[in-house]
DOMAR-58513 format. One record per residue (C-alpha): x, y, z. Coordinates in Angstrom, 2 decimals. Last residue first. Layout:
REM residues N
       x       y       z
       X       Y       Z
...
***
This chain:
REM residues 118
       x       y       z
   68.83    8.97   91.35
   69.72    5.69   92.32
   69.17    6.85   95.99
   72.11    5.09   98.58
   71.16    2.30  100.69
   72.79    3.61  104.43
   75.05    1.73  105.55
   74.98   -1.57  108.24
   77.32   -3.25  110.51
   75.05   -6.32  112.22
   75.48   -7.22  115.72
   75.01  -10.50  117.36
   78.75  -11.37  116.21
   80.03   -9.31  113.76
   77.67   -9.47  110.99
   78.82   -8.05  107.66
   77.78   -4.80  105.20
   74.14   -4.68  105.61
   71.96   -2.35  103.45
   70.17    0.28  105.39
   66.51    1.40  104.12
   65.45    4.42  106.66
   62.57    4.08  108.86
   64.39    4.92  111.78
   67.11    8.16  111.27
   70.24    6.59  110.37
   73.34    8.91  112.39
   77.07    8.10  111.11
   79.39    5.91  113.02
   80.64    5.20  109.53
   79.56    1.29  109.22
   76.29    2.14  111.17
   75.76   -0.23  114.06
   72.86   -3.02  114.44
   70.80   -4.82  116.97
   68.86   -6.95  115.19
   65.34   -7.55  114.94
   64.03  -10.28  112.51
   61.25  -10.48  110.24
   64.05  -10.61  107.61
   66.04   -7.66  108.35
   64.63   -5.42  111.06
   67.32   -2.77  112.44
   67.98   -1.56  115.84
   69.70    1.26  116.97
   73.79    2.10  117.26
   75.44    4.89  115.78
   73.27    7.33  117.05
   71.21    4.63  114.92
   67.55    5.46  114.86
   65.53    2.92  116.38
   63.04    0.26  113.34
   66.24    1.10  110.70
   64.88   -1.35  107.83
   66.85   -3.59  106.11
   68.44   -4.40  102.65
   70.63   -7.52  102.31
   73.87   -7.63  100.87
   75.87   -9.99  103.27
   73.27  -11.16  105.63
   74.57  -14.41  106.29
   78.08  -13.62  105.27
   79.94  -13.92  108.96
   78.12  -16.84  109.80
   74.76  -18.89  108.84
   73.72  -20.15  105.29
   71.44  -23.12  106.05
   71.79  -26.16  102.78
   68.92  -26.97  100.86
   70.11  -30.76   99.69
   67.48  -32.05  102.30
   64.60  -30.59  101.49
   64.83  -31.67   97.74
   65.27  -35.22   99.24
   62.14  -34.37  101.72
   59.70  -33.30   99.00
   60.70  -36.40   96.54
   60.10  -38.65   99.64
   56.40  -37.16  100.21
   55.64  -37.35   96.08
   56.73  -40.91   96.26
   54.88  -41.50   99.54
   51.26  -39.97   98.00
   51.71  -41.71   94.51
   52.40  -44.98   96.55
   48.85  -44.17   98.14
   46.99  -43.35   96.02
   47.54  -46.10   93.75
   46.92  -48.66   96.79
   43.81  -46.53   97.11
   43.06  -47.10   93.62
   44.01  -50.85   93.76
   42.04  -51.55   97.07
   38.73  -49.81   95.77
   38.49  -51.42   92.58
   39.15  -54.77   94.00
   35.93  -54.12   95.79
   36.07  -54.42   99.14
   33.84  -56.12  101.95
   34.28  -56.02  105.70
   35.26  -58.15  108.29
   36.09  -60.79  105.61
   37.26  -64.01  105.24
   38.85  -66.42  102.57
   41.10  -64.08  102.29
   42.30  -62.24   98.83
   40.66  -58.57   99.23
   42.13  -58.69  103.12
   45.86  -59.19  101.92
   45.41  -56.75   99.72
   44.13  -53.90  102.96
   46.94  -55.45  105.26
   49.76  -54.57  102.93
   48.30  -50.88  102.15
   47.51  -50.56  105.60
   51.00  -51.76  106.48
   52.71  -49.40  103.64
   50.67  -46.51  105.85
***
């Protein structure tokens, strides 16, 4: 892209021409396109500085759904994601029940049941 913007000036001022340009035309795509990288490298800095949250408190406080009852184990969809889960009690979580997740222990999440505010 900075070569085609290079390429497409240095056309405008030779002597030749494959095809013509109007100045107009090179400066606002040359505006175009420096407003086009600055707004692509101001997208990947602000990227970059988002950092992953992984380990023991990755799901610390979330609230899932029970998708297979836990007898105390089942499954449980948190994110868009299935996990294999455990109730933090060893108490039965009949599926479609909201379960808030204590900690992840490994590939398995501990989970309690989200208590009414009533």
């Amino acid at each position: 892209m900075i070569l085609g913007m290079t390429f497409s000036l240095l056309e405008y001022w030779a002597t030749f021409s494959w095809f013509p340009l109007s100045p107009f035309t090179v400066i606002s795509l040359e505006v175009i396109g420096v407003i086009f990288l600055f707004i692509l490298l101001v997208v990947i800095w602000q990227l970059r500085r988002i950092l992953p949250i992984h380990g023991v408190m990755e799901f610390a406080d979330r609230v899932g759904v029970v998708v297979q009852s836990l007898q105390p184990r089942g499954l449980v969809k948190v994110n868009g994601e299935i996990w294999r889960a455990r109730s933090v009690d060893r108490q039965a979580i009949a599926a479609g029940s909201e379960v808030r997740i204590v900690k992840k222990e490994g590939m398995n999440l501990l989970v309690e049941p989200v208590q009414d505010p009533d």
